[in-house]
N, CA, C and O atoms as CSV, one atom per row, in Angstrom:
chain,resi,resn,atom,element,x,y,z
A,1,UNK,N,N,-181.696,-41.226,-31.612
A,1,UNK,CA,C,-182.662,-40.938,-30.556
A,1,UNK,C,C,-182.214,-41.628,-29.276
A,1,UNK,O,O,-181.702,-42.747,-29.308
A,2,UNK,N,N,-182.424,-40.909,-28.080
A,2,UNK,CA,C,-181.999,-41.331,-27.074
A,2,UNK,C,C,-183.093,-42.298,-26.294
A,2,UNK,O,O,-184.281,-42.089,-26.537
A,3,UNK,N,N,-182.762,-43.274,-25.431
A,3,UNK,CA,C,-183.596,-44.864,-25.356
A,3,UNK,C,C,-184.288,-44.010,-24.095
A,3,UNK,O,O,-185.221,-44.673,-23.641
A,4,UNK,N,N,-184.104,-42.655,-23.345
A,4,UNK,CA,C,-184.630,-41.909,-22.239
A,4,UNK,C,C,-184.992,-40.878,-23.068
A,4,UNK,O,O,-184.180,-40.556,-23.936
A,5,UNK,N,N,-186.600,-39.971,-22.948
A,5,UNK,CA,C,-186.175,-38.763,-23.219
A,5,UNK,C,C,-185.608,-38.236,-22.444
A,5,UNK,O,O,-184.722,-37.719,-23.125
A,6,UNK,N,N,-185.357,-37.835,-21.059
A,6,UNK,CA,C,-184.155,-37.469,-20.162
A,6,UNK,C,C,-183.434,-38.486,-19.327
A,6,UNK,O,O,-183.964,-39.537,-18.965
A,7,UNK,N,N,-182.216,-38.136,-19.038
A,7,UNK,CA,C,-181.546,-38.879,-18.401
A,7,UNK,C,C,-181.197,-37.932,-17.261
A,7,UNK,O,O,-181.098,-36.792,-17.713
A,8,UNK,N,N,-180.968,-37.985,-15.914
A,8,UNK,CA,C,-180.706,-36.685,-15.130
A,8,UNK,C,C,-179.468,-38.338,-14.115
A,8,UNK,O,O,-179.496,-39.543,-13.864
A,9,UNK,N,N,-178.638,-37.122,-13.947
A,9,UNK,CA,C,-177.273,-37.807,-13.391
A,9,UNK,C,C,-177.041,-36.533,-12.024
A,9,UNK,O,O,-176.707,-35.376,-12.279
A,10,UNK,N,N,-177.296,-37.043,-10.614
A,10,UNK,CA,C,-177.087,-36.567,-9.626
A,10,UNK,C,C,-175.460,-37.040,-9.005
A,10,UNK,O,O,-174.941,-38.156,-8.977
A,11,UNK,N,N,-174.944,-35.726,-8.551
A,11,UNK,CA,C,-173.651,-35.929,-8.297
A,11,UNK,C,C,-174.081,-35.969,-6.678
A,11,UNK,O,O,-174.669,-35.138,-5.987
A,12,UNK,N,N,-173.471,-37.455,-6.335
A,12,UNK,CA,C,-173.558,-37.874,-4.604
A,12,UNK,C,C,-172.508,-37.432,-4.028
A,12,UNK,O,O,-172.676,-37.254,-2.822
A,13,UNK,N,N,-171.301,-37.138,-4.487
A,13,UNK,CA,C,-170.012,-37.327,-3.872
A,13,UNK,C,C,-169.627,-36.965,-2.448
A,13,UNK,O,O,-169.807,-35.828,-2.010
A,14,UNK,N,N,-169.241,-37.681,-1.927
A,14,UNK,CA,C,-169.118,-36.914,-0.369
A,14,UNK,C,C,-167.451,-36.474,-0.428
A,14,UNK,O,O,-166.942,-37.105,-1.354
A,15,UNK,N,N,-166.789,-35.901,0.020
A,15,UNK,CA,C,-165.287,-35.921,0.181
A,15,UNK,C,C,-165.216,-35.717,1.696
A,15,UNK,O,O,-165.882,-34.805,2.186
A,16,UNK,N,N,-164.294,-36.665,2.639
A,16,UNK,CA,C,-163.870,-36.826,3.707
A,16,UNK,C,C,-163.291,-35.643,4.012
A,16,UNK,O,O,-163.651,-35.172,5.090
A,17,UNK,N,N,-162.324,-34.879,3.248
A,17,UNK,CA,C,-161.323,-33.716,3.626
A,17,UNK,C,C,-162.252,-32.661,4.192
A,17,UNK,O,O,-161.602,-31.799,4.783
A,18,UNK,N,N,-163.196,-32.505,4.203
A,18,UNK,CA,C,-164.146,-31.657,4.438
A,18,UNK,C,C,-164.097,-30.459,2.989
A,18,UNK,O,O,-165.015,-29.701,3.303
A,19,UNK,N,N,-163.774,-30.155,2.220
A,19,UNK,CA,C,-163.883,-29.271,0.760
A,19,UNK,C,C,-165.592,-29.656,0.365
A,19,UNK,O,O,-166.216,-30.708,0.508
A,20,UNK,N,N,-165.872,-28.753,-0.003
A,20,UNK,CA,C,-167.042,-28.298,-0.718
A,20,UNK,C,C,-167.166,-30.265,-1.340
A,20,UNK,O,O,-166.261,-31.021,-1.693
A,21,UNK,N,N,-168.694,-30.503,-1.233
A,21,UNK,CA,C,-169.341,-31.720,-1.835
A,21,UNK,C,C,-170.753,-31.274,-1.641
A,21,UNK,O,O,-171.337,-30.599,-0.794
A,22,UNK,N,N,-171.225,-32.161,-3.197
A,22,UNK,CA,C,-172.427,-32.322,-3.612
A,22,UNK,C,C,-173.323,-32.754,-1.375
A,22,UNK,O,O,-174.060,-32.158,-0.589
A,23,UNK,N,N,-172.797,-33.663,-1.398
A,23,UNK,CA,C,-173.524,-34.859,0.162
A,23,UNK,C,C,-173.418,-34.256,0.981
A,23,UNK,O,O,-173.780,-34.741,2.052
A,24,UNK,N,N,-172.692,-32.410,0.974
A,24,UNK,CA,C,-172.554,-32.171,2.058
A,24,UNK,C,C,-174.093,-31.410,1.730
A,24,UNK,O,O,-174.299,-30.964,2.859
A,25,UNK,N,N,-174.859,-31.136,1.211
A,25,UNK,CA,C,-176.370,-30.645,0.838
A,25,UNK,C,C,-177.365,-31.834,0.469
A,25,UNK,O,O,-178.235,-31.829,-0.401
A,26,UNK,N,N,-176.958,-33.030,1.501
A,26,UNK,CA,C,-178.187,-33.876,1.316
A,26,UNK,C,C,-178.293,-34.842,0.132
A,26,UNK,O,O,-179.171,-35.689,-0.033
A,27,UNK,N,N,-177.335,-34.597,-0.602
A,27,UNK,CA,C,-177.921,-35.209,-2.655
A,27,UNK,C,C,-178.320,-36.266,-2.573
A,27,UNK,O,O,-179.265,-36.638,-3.270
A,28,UNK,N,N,-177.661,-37.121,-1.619
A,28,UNK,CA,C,-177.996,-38.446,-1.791
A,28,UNK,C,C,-179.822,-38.942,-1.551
A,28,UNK,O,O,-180.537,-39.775,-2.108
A,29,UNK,N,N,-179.996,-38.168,-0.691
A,29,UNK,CA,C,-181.887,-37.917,-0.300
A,29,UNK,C,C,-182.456,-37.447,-1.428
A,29,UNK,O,O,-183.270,-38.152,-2.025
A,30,UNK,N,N,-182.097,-36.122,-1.911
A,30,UNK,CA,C,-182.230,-35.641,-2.750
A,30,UNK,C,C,-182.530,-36.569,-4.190
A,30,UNK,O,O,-183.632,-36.632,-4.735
A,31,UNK,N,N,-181.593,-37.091,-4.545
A,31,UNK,CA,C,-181.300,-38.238,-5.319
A,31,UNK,C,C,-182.541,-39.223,-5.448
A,31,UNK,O,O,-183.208,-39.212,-6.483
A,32,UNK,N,N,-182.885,-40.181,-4.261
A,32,UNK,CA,C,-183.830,-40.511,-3.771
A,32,UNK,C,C,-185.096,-40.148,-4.082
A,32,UNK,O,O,-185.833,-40.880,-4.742
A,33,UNK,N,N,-185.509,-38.783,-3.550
A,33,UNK,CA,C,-186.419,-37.719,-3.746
A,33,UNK,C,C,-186.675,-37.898,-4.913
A,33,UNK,O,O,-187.865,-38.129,-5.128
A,34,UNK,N,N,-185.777,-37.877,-6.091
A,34,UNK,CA,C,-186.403,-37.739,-7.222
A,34,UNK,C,C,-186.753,-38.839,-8.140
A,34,UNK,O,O,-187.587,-38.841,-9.045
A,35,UNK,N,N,-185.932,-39.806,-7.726
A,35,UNK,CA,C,-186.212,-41.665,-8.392
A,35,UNK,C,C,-187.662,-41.567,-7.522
A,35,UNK,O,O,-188.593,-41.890,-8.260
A,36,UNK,N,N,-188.026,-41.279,-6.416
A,36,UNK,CA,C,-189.368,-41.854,-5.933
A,36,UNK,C,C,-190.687,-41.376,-6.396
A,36,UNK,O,O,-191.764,-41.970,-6.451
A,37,UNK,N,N,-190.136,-39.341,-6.938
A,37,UNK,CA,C,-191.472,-38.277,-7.021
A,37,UNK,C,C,-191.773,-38.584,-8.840
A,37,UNK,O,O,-192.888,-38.289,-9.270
A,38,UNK,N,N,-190.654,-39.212,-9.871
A,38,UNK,CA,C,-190.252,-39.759,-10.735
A,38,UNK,C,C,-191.480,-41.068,-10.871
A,38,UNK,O,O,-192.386,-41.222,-11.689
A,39,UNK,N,N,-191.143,-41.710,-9.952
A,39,UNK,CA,C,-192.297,-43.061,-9.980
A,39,UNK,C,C,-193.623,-42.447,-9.581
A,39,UNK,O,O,-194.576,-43.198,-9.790
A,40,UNK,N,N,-193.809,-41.708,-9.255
A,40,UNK,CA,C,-195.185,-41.369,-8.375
A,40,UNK,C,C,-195.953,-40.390,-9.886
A,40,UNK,O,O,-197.132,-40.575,-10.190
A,41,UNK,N,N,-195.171,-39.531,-10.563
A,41,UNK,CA,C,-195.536,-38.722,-11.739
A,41,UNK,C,C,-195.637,-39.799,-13.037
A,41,UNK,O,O,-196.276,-39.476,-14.039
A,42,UNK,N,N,-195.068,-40.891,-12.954
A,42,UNK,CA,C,-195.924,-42.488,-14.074
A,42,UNK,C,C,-194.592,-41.452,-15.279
A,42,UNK,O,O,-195.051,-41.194,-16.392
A,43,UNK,N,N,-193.194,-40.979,-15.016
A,43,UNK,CA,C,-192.323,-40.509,-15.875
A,43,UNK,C,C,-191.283,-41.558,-15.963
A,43,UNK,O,O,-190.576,-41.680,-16.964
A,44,UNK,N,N,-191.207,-42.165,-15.129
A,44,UNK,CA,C,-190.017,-42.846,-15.191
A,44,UNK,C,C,-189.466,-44.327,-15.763
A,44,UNK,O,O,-190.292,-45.204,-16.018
A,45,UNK,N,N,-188.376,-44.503,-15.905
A,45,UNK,CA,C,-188.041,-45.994,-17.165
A,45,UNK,C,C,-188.486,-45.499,-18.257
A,45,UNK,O,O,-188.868,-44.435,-18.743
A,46,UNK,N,N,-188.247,-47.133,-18.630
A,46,UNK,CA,C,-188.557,-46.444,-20.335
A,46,UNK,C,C,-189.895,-46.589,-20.636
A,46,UNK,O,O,-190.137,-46.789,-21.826
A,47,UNK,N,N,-190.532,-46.556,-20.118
A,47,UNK,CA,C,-192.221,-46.118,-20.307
A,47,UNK,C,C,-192.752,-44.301,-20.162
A,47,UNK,O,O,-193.424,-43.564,-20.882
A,48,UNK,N,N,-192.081,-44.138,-18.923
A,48,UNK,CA,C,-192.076,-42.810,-18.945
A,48,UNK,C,C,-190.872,-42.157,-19.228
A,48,UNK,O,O,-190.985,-40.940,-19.082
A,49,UNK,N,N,-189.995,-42.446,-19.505
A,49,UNK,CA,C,-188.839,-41.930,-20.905
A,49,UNK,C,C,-187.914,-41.161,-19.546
A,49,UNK,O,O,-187.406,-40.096,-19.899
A,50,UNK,N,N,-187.701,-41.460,-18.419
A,50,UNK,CA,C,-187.243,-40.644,-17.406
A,50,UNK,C,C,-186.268,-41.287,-16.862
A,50,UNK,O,O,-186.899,-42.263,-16.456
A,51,UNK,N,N,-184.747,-41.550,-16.416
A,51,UNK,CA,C,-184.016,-42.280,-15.760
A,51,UNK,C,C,-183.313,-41.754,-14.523
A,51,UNK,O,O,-182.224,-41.416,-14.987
A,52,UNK,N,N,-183.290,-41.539,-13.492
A,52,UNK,CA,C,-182.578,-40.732,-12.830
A,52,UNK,C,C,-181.185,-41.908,-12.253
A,52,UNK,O,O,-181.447,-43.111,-12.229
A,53,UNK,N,N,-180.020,-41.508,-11.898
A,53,UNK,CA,C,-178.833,-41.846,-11.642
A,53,UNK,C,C,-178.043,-41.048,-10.842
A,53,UNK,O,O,-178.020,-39.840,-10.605
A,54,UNK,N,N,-177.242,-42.235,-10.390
A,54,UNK,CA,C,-176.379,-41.560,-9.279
A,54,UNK,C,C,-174.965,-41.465,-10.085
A,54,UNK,O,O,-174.532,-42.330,-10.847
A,55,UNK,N,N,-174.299,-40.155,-9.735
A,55,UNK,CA,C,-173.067,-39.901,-10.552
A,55,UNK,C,C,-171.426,-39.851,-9.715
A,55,UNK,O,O,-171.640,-39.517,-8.549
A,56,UNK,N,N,-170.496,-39.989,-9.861
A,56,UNK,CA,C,-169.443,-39.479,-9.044
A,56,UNK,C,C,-169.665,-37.975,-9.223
A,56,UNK,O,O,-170.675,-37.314,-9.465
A,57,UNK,N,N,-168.308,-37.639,-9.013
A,57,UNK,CA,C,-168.257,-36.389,-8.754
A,57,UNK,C,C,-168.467,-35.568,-10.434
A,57,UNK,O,O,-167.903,-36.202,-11.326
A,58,UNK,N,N,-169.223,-34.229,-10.917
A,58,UNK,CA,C,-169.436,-34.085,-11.402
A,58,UNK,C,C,-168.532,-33.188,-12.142
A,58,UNK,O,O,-168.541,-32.767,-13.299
A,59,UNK,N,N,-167.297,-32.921,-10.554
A,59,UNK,CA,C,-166.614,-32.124,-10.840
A,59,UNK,C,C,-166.934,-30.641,-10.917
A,59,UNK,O,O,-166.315,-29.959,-11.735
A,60,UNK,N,N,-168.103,-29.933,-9.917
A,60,UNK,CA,C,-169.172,-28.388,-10.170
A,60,UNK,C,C,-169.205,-28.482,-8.845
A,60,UNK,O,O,-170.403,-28.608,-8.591
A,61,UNK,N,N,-168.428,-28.500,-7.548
A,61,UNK,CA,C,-168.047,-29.132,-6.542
A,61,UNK,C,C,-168.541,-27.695,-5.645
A,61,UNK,O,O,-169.229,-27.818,-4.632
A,62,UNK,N,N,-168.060,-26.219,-6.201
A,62,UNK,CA,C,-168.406,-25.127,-5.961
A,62,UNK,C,C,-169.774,-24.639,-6.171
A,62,UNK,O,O,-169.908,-23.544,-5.626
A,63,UNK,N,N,-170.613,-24.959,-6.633
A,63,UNK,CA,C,-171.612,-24.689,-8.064
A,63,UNK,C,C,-172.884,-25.635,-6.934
A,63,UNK,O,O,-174.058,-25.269,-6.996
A,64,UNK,N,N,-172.405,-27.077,-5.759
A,64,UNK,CA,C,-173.063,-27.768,-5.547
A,64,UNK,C,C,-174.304,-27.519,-4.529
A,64,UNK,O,O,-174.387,-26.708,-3.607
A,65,UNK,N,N,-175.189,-28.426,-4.966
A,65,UNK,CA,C,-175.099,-29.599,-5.299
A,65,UNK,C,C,-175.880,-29.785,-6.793
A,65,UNK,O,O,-176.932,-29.255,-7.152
A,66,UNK,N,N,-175.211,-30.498,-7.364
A,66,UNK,CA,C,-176.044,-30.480,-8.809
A,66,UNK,C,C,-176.494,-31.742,-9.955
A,66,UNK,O,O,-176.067,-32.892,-9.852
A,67,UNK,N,N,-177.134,-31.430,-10.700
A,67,UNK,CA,C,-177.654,-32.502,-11.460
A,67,UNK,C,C,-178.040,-31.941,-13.224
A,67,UNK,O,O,-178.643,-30.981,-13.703
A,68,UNK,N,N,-177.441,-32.927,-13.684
A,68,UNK,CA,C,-177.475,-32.570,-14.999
A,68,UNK,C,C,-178.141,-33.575,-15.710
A,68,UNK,O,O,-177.832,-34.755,-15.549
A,69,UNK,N,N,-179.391,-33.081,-16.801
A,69,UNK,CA,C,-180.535,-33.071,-17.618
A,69,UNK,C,C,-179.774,-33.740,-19.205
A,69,UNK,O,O,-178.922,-33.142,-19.860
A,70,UNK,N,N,-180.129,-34.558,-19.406
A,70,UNK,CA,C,-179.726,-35.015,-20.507
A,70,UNK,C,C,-180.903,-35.471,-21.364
A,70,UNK,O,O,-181.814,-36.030,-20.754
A,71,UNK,N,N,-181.009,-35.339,-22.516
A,71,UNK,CA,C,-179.913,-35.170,-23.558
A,71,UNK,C,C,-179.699,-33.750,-23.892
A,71,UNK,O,O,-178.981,-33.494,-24.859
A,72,UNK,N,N,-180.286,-32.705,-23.146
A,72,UNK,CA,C,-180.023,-31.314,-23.056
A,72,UNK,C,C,-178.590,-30.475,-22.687
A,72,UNK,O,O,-177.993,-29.485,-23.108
A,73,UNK,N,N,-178.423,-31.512,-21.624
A,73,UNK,CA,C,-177.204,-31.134,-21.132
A,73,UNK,C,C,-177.582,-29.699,-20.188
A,73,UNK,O,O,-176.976,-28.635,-20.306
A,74,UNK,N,N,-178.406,-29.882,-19.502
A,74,UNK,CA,C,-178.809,-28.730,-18.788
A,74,UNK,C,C,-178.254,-28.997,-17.535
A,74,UNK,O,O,-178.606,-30.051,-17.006
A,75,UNK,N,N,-177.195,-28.036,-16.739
A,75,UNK,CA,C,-177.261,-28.120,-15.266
A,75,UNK,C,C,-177.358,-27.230,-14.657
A,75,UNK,O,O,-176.999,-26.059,-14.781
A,76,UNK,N,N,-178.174,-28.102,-13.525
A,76,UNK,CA,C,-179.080,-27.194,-12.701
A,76,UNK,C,C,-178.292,-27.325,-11.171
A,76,UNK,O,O,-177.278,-28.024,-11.176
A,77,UNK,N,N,-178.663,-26.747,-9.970
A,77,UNK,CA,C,-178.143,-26.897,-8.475
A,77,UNK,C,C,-179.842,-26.567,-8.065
A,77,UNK,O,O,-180.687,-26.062,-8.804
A,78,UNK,N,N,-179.991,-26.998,-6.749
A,78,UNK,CA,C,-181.199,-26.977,-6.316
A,78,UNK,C,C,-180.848,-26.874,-4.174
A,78,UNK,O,O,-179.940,-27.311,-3.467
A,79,UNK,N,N,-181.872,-26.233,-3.939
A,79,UNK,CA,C,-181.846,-25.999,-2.261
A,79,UNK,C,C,-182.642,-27.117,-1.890
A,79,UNK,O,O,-182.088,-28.097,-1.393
A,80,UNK,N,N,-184.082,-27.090,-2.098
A,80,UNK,CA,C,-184.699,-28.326,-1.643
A,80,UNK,C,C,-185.446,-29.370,-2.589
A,80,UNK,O,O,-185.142,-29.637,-3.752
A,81,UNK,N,N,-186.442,-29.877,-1.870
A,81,UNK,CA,C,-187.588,-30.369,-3.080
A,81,UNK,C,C,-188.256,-30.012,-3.736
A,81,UNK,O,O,-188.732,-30.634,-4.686
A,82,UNK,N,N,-188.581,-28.431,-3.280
A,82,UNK,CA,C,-189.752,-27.725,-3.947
A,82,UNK,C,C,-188.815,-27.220,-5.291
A,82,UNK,O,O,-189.349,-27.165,-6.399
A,83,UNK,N,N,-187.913,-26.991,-5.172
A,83,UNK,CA,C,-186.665,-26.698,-6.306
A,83,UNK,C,C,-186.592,-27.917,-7.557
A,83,UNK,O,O,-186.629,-27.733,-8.773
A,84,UNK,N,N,-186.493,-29.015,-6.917
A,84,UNK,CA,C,-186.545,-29.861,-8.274
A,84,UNK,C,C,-188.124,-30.480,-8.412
A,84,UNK,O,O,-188.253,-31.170,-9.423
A,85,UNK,N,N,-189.061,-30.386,-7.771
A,85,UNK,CA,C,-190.264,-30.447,-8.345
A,85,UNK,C,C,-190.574,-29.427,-9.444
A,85,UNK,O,O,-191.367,-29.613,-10.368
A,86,UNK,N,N,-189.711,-28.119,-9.183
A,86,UNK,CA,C,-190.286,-27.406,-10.324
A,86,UNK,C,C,-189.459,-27.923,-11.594
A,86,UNK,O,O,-189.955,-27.987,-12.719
A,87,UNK,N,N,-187.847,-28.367,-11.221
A,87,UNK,CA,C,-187.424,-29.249,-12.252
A,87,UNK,C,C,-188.230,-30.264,-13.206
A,87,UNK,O,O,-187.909,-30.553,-14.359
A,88,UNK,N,N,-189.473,-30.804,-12.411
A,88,UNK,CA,C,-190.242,-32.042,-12.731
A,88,UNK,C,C,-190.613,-31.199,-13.495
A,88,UNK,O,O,-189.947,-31.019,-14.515
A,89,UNK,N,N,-191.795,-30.410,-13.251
A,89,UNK,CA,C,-193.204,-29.776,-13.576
A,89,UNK,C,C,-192.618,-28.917,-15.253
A,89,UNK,O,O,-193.085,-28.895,-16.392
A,90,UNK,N,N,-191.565,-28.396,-14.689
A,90,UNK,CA,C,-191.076,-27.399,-16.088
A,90,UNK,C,C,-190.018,-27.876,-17.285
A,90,UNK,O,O,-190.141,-27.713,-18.498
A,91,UNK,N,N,-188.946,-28.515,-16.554
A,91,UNK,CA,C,-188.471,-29.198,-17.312
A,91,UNK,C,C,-188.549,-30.721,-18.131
A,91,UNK,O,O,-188.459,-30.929,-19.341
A,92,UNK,N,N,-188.695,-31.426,-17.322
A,92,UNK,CA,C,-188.970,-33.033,-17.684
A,92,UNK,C,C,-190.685,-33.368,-17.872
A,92,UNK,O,O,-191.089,-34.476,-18.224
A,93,UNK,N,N,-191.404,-32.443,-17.632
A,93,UNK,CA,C,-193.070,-32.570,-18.122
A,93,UNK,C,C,-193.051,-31.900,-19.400
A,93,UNK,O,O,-193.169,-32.532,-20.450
A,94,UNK,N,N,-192.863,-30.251,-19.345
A,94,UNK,CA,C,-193.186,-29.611,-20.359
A,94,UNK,C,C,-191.634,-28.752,-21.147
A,94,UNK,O,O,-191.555,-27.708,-21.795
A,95,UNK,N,N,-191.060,-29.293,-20.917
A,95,UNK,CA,C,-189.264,-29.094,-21.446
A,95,UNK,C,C,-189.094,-27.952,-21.449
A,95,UNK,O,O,-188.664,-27.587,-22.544
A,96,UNK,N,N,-189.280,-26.756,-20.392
A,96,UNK,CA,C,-189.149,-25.868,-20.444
A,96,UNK,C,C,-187.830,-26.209,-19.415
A,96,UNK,O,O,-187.741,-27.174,-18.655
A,97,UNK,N,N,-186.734,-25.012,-19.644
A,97,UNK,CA,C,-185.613,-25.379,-18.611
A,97,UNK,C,C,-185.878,-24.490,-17.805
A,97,UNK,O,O,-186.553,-23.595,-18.313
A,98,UNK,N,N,-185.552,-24.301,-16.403
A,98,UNK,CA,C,-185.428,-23.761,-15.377
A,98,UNK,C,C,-184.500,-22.680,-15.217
A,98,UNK,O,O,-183.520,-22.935,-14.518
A,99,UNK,N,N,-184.573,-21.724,-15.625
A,99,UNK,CA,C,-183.268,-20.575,-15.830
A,99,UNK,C,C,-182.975,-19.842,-14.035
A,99,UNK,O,O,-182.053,-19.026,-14.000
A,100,UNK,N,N,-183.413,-20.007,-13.209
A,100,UNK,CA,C,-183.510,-19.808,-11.526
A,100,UNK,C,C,-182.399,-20.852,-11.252
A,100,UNK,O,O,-181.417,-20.636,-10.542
A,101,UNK,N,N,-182.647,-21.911,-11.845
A,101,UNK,CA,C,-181.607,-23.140,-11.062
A,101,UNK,C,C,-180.641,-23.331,-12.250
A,101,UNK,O,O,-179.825,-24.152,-11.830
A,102,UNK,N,N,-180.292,-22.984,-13.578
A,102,UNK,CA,C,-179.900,-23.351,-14.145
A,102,UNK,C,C,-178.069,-22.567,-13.915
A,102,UNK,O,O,-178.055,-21.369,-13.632
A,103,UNK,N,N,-176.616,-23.334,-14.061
A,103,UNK,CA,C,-175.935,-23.065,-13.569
A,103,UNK,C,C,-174.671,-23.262,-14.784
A,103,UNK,O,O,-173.503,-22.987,-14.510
């Protein structure tokens, strides 16, 4: 059994060369966004079984910006907040996965 029921790993990566990155769509806010909406929904740590993390590159660099759902192994890409709130609401509340964002 896993010590999270989810673990979600946000890829920050910025790359200088200018090539496709997660940071060039915000993640790092994003990122943020969800450690804070995370504390505010009483999901997060190990009380609320929720961990969110910052990742290198995820290597889905095309695909970005994205974040992957563990122990599911679900990845998703998202435009704004209203995008991973529904992440919250459907996936990490009621474990339904998100097949709109799912990638």
């Amino acid at each position: 059994m896993s010590y999270y029921r989810h673990h979600l790993f946000f890829c920050t990566n910025d790359r200088k060369d200018g090539k496709a990155c997660c940071q060039q769509h915000n993640a790092q806010a994003m990122r943020d966004y969800t450690k804070k909406r995370c504390k505010e929904l009483d999901i997060a740590g190990k009380e609320g079984c929720v961990r969110v993390n910052t990742a290198g590159c995820l290597n889905r660099c095309e695909e970005g910006p994205v974040v992957v759902v563990y122990p599911e192994a679900v990845w998703y890409t998202y435009v704004d907040k209203e995008d991973l709130d529904e992440i919250f609401e459907e996936h990490l509340i009621h474990g339904r996965i998100v097949e709109r964002l799912k990638i």
